[in-house]
N, C-alpha and C positions, 0 to 999 in steps of 0.2 A: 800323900795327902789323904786324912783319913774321912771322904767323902765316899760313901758307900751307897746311894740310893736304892731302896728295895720296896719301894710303896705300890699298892694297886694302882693307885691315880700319877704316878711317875707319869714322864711324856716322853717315850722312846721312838726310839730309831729300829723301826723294823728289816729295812731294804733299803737299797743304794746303789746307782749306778748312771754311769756316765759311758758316752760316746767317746773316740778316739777324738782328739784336737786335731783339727786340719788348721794347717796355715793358710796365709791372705793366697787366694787362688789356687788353690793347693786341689786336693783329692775331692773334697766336698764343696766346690766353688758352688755347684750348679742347686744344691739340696734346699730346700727352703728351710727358713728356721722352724717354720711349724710341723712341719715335715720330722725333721730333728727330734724336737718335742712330745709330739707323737709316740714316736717310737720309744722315747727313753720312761715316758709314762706306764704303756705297755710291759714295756719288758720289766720294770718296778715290781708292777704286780704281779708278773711272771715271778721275779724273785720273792716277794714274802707270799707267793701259793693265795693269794685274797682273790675274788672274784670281783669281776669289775662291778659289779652292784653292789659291792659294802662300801664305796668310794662316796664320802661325802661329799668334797670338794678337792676342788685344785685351785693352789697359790701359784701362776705363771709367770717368771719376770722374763723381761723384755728390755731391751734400750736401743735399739734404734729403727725409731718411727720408716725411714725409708726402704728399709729392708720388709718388715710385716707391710706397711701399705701395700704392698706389689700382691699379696693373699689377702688381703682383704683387715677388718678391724676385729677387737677381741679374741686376741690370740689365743689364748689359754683355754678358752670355750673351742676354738676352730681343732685345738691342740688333742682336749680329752675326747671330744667327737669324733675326730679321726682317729683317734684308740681304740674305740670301740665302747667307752664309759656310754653309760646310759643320759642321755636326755634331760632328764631329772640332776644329774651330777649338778652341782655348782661350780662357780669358777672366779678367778679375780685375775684379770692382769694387771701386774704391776711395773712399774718404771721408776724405779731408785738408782738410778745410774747402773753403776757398778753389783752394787749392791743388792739387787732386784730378785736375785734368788732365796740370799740370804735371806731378805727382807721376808721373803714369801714362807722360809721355814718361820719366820718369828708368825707368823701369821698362823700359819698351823697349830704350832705348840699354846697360841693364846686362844684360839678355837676348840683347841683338845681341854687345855686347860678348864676353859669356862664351859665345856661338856656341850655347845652348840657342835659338835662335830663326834663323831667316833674313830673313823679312819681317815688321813687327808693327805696328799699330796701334793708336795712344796718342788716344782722344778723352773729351769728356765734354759733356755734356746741361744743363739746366735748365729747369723752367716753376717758377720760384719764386710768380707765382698762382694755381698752381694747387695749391698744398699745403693740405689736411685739415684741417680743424678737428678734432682728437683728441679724445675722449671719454674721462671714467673710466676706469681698466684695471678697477674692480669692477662695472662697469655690466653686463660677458658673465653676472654670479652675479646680477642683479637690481637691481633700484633702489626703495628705497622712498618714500614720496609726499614729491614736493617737485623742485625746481628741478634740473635737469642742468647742472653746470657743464663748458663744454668750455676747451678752451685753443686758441690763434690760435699754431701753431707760428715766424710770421714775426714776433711781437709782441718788442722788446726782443730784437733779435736779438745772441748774443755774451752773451746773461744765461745761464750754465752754471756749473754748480758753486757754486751761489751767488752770484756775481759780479755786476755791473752790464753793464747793454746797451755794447756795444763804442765806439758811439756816445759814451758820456760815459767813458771813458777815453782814448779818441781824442783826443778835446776837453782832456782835462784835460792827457795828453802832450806834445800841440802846443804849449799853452803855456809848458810848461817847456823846450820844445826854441825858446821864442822865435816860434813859427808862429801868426801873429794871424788871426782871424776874417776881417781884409780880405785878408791875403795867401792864406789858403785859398779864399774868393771872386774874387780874381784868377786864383790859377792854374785854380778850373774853370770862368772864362768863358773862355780861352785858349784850355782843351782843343774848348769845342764850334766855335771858333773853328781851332785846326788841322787841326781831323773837316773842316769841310767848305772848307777852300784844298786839304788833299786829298782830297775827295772828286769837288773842282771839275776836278781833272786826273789822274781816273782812278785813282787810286790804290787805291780800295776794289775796281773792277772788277778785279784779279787774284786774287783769292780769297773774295770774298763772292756768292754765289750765289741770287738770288731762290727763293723754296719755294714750293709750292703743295700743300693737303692737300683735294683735296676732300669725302673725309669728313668732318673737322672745320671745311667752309668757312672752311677760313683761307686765306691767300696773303700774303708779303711779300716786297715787292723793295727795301727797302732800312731800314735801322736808322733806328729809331722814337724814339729817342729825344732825338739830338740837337736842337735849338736855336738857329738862328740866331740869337733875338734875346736870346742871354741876356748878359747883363754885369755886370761889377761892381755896378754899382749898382742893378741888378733883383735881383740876389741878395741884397746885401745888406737886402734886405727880408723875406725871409724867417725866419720865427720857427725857432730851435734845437729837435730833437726830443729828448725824456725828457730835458730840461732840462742838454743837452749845453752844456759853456760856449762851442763853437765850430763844432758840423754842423749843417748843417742840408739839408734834402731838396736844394736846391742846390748845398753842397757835396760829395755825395755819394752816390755812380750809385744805380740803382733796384732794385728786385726783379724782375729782369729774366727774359727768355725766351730761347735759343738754344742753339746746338751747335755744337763744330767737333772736327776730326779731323785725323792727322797722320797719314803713312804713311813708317816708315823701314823703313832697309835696310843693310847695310854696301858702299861704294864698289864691292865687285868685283862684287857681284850687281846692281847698279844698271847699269854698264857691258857686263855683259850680255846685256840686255835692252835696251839702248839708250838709257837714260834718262839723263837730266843733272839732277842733283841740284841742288835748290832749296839748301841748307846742309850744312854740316857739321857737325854736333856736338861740342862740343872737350871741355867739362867740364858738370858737373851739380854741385848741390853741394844738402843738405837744411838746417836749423837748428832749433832751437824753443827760445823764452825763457817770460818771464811772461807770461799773457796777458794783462797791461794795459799789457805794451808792445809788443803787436802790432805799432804802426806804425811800429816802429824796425825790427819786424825782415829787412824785406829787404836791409837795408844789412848785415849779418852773414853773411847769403846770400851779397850779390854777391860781400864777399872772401872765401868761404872758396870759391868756381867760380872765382875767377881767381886764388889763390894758386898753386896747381901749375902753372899757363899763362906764371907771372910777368907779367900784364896789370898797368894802369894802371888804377881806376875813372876815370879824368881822360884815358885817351887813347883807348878804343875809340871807334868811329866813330860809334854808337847805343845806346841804351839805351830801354829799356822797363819801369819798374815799375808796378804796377798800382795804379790809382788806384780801390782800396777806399775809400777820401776823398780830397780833392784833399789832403791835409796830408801823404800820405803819402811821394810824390814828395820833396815839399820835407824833410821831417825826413829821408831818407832819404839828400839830396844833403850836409845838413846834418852827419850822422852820419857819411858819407864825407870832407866835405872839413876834419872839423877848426872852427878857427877864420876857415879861411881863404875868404875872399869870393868871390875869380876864382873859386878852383876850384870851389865851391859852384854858382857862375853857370854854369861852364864846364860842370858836370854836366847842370844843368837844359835849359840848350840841347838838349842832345842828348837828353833825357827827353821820350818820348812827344811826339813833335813831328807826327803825324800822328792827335793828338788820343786821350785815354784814356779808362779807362771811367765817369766822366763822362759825357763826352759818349757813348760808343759803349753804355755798356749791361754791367751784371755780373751773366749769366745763371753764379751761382758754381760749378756743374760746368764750366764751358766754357772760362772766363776765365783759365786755365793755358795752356791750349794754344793759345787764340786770340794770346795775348801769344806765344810763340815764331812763330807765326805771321806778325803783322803785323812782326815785328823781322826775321824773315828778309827779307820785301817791300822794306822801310825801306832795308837793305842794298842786296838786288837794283836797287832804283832808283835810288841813289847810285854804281852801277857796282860794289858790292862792300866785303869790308872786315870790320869785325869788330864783336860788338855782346854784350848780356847783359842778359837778362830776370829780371824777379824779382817775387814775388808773396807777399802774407801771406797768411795763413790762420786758421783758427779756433785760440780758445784759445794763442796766440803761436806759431805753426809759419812757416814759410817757405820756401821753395824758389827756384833760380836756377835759368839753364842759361845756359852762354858759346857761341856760333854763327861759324862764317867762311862766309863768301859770298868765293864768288873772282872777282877784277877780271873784268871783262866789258869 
């Protein structure tokens, strides 16, 4: 696709990097998500060489309240301070569900864009085990005799506004989109299955970064979650959770732990400084539907980021949607290509082909950014070329971004 972006006012991607994924209790139980964030800011600017004082802002996402309450409010500000950014830095935390990272690059590159910014950093956080068991709101005015009941804020997650756990919409969706229980257990033994052919050839080593917290004696040098021996038919053994007609804990990632961080810029400040830009930014794009059809909706996302570009979903060179369940990929190629089969296939090929968060782990502040992240890499290592990421979100929200990588 012959999209070549080369302008001074381009909005690139200078530096990238993300934490190892810890699983629910795993290596990083104990770490704080701002903790996390922290560091993955840091070490950002550690990679594109910028000094914490050219930092205008930080876009921080976040999604669940019980976990930050325990550090206190305004993450993303607790986040760059403890980095060591200057005082003066700006900051936004956001809360797009799933989406919250991603959301936060669109924020950047419309801040770069509209030249209110020069350098800015789009990350987001998670220890989804370590969220709060909540208390009564009347429990502060007393309690009188008898049992406390608390609430498990990760229980029946996607049950808001009344609703059912997203888990069994999911399920109920899929099937209407034709997406069977076996084809969703196929596509997430694949995924831990493309994690580690590229993990085998280095691929995770240009942006995933071992951690070590001796305070909270943690340390992880590499994503926890994946599974070599998982397969079709070990999965299919596993029992459906809150009586979803088609998830189940192996079809779909965990209550995961990590961080990552994106550092942009626009092309002429980049070339000033010396630096050779990881991507280019071309489009962004937002949506939000029902949220019982969440997992339709990054496919809504993708075309409205590559309508203005006149792209192809069926000719860029990669693709990344996030595998909130493994069904989702598939409904989403399904959604794109119509009735039509090659293309559907044609999509999927190029879908998360170095394994998705299945297998890698959905720490949901993180998993926006990580996705632009690994899809720039995907590119970089194919010599270049052109690609579009996309992720759902709480309550049917969604978001894209379309990327160039130039031939190498």
């Amino acid at each position: 696709m012959a999209v070549l972006p080369n302008n001074a006012d381009d909005i690139v991607l200078v530096a990238g990097l993300r934490t190892p994924f810890s699983k629910f209790g795993g290596a990083l139980r104990a770490v704080p998500s701002v903790v996390l964030g922290a560091h993955v800011i840091r070490r950002v600017l550690d990679r594109g060489s910028l000094p914490a004082a050219s930092v205008d802002a930080v876009f921080y996402g976040v999604t669940i309240p019980a976990e930050v309450a325990l550090d206190g409010p305004t993450s993303g500000r607790q986040a760059l301070l403890r980095a060591g950014l200057p005082d003066t830095t700006q900051s936004l935390t956001l809360d797009r569900g799933c989406c919250s990272s991603m959301t936060a690059a669109h924020l950047a590159y419309k801040s770069l864009r509209d030249r209110e910014f020069d350098w800015v950093i789009a990350a987001g956080a998670e220890n989804m085990g370590r969220a709060a068991f909540l208390s009564p709101p009347d429990l502060r005015f007393g309690h009188k005799l008898g049992p406390i009941q608390f609430k498990d804020p990760l229980f029946e997650l996607g049950a808001d506004l009344g609703t059912r756990p997203v888990a069994v919409d999911v399920g109920e969706v899929a099937l209407e989109w034709d997406v069977s229980r076996e084809q969703q257990d196929a596509w997430a033994a694949a995924s831990h299955q493309k994690y580690f052919n590229a993990k085998a050839r280095g691929f995770y080593d240009t942006h995933v970064e071992p951690v070590a917290f001796p305070q909270f004696k943690a340390e992880l040098s590499l994503d926890e979650l994946a599974r070599q021996d998982a397969t079709p038919q070990k999965l299919a053994t596993l029992k459906t959770v809150y009586g979803s007609a088609t998830i189940t804990a192996g079809n779909a990632p965990g209550l995961d732990t990590g961080a990552a961080a994106l550092l942009l810029t626009r092309r002429s400040l980049a070339e000033k400084r010396g630096l050779q830009p990881l991507a280019t930014i071309v489009s962004i794009a937002s949506v939000a539907g029902p949220p019982r059809d969440i997992a339709t909706i990054p496919a809504p996302a993708i075309q409205k980021a590559m309508k203005p570009l006149g792209w192809d979903a069926f000719s860029v060179d990669a693709i990344e949607v996030n595998e909130a369940f493994a069904a989702v990929p598939i409904i989403t190629a399904r959604y794109l290509a119509g009735k039509d089969f090659e293309k559907e296939q044609n999509f999927l090929r190029k879908t998360n082909s170095c394994g998705g968060a299945v297998a890698i782990g959905h720490p949901s502040g993180a998993s926006g950014a990580r996705l632009v992240l690994q899809l720039a890499h995907r590119l970089k290592e194919r010599g270049g070329g052109t690609g579009v990421a996309a992720i759902c979100g709480a309550l049917g929200q969604g978001d894209a971004v379309g990327i160039v990588v130039s031939q190498s």
